[in-house]
C-alpha positions in Angstrom: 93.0 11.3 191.6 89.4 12.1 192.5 88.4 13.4 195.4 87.3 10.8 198.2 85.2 13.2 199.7 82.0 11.3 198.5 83.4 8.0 199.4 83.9 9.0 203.1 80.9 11.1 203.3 78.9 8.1 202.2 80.7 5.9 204.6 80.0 8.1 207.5 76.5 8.4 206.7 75.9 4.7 206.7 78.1 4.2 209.9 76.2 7.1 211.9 72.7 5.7 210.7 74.0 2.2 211.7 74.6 3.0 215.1 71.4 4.6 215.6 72.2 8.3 215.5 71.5 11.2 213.8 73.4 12.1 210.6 74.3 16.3 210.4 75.7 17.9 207.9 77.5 21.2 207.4 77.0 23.1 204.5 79.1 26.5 203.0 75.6 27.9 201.8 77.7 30.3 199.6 79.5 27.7 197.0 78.2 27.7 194.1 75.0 25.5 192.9 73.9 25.0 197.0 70.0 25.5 197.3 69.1 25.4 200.9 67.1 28.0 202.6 68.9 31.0 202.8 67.0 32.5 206.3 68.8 30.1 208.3 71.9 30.2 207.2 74.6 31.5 209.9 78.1 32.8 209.1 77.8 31.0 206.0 76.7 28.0 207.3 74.0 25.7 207.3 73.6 22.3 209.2 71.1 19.9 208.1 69.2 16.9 209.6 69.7 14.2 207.0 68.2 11.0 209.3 66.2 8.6 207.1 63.1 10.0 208.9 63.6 13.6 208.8 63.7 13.8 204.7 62.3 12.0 201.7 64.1 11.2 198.2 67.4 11.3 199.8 70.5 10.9 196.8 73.9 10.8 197.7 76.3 10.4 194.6 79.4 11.3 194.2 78.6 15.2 192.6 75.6 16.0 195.1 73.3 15.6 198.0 70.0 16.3 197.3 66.7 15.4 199.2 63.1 17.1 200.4 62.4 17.8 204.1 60.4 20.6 205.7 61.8 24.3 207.1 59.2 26.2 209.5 56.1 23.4 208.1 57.3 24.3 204.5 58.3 21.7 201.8 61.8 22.6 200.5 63.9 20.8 198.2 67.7 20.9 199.2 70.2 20.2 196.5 74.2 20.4 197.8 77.4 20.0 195.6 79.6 17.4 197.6 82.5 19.9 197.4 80.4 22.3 199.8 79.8 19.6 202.5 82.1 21.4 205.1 81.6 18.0 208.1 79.2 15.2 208.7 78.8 14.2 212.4 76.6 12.2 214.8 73.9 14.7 216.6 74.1 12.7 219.4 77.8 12.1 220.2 79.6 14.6 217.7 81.5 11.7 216.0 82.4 12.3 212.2 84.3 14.3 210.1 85.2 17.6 209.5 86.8 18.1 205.6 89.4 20.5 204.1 89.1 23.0 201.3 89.6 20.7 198.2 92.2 22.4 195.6 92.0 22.1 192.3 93.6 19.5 190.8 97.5 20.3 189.9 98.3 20.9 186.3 99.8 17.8 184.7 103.2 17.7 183.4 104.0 19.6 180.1 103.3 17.3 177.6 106.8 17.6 175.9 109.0 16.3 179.2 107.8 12.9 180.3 108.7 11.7 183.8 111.7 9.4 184.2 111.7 6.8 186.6 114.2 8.3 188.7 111.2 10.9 189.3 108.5 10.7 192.9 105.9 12.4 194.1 106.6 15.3 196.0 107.3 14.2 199.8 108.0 10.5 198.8 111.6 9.6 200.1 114.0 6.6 198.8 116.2 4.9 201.4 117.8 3.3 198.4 119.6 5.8 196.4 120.0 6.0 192.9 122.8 6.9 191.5 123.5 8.0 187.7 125.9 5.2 186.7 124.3 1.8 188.3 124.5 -0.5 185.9 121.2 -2.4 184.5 121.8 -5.8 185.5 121.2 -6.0 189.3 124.2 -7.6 191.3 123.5 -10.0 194.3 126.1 -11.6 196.8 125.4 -15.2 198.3 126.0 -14.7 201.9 126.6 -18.1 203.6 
């Protein structure tokens, strides 16, 4: 599946600015493709204002985050790959989110063994089982 890191990062954005608060963000400055100022990052780290009135051509999508605002009275264009948005949270209350490490997708399946149907998803747990010589035609009682 994809990641829904974009989907709740959009969600959260539109709930915080809803409610009248102030979206943050926080930022691994170091993954690759970020462009943010590097003099304030700290222990890797940036947070960012991302309120409607504290930057201007604000895009959310679900690869990046990119908008213009102002560092120290200079114009500075901030461009984020979603994967290195590390939380999004209200300034005011510190409601939001706070995301995982994504890992890479898992390998699929050689492609010469198909899965059966006998086959779940790791942690997925039957309280039917199944065994090996069921027969195909299902068997029902009437119970009166």
């Amino acid at each position: 599946m994809t990641s829904n890191r974009p989907y709740l990062l959009q969600a959260f954005y539109d709930w915080i600015v809803d409610n009248n608060c102030t979206p943050y963000l926080v930022v691994d400055a170091y993954v690759d493709g970020v462009n943010v100022p590097q003099r304030y990052v700290s222990d890797g780290q940036i947070v960012l204002n991302v309120a409607p009135r504290a930057v201007t051509a604000f895009h959310m999508d679900r690869e990046s985050i990119s908008f213009s605002t102002r560092f120290g009275g200079l114009p500075t264009d901030i461009f984020i790959p979603v994967v290195a948005v590390v939380g999004i949270y209200a300034q005011e209350n510190g409601q939001g989110m706070v995301f995982q490490p994504e890992s890479p997708d898992p390998e699929p399946p050689p492609s010469g063994k198909a899965k059966s149907r006998r086959d779940k998803p790791p942690g997925v747990e039957s309280s039917v089982p199944i065994s090996k010589g069921s027969s195909k035609r299902p068997s029902l009682k009437i119970i009166k």
